[in-house]
N, C-alpha and C positions, 0 to 999 in steps of 0.2 A: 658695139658697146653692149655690154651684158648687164642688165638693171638686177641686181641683188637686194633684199630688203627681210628684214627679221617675222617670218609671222607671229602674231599675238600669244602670248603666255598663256597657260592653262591656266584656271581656278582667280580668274580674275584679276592676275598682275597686270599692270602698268605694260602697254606695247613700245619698245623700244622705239625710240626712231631710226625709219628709215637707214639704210647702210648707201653711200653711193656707189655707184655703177663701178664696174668694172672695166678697165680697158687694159690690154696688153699690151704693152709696151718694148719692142723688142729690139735690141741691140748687139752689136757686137761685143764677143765677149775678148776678158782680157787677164791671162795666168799671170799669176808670181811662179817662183823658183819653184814652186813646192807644188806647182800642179794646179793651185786653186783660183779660183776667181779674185783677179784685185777690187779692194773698194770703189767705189764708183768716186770719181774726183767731185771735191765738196761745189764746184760754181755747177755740175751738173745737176747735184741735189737739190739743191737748191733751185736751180729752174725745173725740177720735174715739180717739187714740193708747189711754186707759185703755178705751174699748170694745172698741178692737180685742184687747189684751189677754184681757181678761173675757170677753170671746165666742169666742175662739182664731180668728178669723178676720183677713183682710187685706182691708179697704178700697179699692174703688176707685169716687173719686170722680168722677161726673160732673154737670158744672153748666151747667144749661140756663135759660133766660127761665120763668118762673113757671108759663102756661099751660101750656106741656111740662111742666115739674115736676110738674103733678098730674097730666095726661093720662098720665105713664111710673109712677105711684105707684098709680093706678085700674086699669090694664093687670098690673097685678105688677113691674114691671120690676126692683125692687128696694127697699131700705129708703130713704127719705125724711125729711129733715132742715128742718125751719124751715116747712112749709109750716101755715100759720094753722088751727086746730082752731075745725068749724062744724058744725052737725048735718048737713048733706047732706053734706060727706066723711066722718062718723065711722062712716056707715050703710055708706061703701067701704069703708075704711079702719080699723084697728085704730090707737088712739095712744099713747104711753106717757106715763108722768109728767113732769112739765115735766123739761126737760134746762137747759136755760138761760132767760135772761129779758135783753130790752131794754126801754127806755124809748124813746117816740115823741117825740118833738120837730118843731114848727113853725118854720121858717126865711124870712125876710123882706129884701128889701131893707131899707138901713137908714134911707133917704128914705122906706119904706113900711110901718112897722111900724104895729101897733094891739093893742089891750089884746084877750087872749084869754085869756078864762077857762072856756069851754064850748064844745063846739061850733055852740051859738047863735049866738056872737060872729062865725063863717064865713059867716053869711049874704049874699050876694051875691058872694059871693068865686069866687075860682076855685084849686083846689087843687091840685098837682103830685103824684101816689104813681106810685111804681111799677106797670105794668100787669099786671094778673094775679095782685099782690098781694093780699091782703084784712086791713082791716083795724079789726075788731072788728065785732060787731051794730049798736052804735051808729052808726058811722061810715059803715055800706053802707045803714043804711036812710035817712039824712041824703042819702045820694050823689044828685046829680040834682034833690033838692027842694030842701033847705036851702042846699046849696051844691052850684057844679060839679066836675069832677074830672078836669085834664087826665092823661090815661094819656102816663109819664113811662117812656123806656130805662131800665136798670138803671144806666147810668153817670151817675157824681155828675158830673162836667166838664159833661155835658149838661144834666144837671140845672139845675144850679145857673147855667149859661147861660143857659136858657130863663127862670128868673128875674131875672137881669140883664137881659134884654132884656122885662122885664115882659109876658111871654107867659104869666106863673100870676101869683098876689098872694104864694102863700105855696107851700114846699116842706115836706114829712114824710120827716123823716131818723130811723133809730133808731141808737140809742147805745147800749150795752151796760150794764145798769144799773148803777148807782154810779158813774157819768163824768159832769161836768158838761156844762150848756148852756155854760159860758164854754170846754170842752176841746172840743166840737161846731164851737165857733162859728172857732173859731182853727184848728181841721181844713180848715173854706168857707170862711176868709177865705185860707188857702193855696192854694186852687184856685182862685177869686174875681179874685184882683189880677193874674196874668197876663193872664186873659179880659179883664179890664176894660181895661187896658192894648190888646188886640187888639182889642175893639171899640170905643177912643175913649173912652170912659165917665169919668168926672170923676175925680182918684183921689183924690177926698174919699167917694167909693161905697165904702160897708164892704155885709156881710151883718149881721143881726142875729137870733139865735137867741131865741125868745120865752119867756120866764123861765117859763111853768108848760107844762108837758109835756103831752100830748095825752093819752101814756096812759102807766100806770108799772108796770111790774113784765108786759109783756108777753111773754108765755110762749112758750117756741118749744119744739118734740116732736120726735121721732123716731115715725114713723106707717111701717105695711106695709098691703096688701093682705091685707082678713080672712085670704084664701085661702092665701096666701103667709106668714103669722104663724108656725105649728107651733110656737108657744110662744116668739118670737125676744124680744117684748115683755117679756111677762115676765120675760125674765133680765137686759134692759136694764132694767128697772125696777129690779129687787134690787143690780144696779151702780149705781143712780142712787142708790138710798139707802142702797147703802157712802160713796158722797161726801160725800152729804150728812151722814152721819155724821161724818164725815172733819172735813168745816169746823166742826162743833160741836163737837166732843172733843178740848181740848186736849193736845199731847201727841201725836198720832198725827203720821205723817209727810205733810207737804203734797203729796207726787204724789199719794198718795189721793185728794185732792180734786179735784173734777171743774172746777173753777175757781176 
């Protein structure tokens, strides 16, 4: 954490106060169609906003492709947002208690959909995730044997192209939990019907999001460098379960709650 603070004004002004500290905050990043960075979804704001709070610091966020994400969280570079808790990061790495939680979701063409109820049911398939992502024990020891895994950009437009153009069978989108597959699916079929449109495609081609979820209630952390921790966790801990409090205890006021 980097203490920033305004020194005093020439000729006798009034000395600002104090600025709070600074802390990097670093995430994975995430394109629209256009190349650029998508907004940050508003329950996330909102919990950096109540952390930044709680900890009397200022956030600055930087969001990079996954790989980098862990390579700048292993280095110290700063505190770390969303990246998947596995026993070889947690041996770098310090995590704290779930912050938020998504639900995983398979995505299909709608000429190619098939009944999935386990990851068994992927067999032979070819899978679209994001690269650098990881996503659960189950699913990286499957990767390569049970089924294939093409490493996908962070941008959904691409994404979900490379599925229109049946270059995967099937994509892995997460959704923030409590959101339906039918709110998923009407997300890709927005991004879907222009592509379709630009690549000739029928326009009886929908997307089809596959009614049982890959994985539910998947936990996403804030994690530091052991070395770089000096107790940061901990205190993000004690703000996570003021929230949590917050949404069980009727009666108290909803900005408390961390979403």
């Amino acid at each position: 954490m980097l203490a920033a603070a305004l020194a005093g004004l020439p000729g006798g002004a009034a000395t600002p106060a104090a600025l709070p500290p600074v802390l990097p905050l670093i995430m994975g990043q995430a394109l629209d169609e256009n190349g650029k960075a998508r907004p940050l979804p508003a329950r996330q704001l909102k919990l950096f906003a109540l952390l930044e709070q709680g900890l009397g610091v200022r956030f600055e966020i930087r969001r990079y492709p996954w790989p980098r994400v862990e390579r700048s969280a292993r280095s110290g570079e700063g505190l770390v947002f969303g990246l998947p808790l596995n026993e070889a990061r947690q041996a770098a790495l310090r995590y704290s208690a779930p912050a938020l939680s998504n639900t995983l979701w398979l995505a299909t063409r709608s000429d190619r959909t098939f009944n999935f109820d386990s990851l068994a049911d992927l067999r032979g398939k070819t899978v679209g995730a994001v690269r650098g992502y990881g996503y659960g024990e189950d699913f990286e020891q499957a990767r390569g044997k049970l089924f294939q895994v093409a490493d996908d950009p962070s941008s959904r437009a691409l994404r979900v192209r490379r599925l229109l153009l049946q270059r995967v069978d099937a994509v892995l989108f997460f959704q923030p939990s409590g959101r339906s597959a039918a709110e998923l699916q009407a997300e890709l079929l927005a991004i879907a019907a222009p592509l379709a449109r630009e690549l000739g495609l029928p326009a009886s081609l929908r997307l089809a999001v596959l009614p049982k979820p890959v994985q539910v209630e998947n936990h996403q952390y804030f994690a530091i460098a052991h070395e770089r921790d000096q107790g940061l966790i901990e205190r993000i801990n004690a703000i996570l379960a003021r929230c949590a409090a917050a949404r069980r205890t009727p009666g108290l006021p909803h900005s408390q709650s961390c979403g």
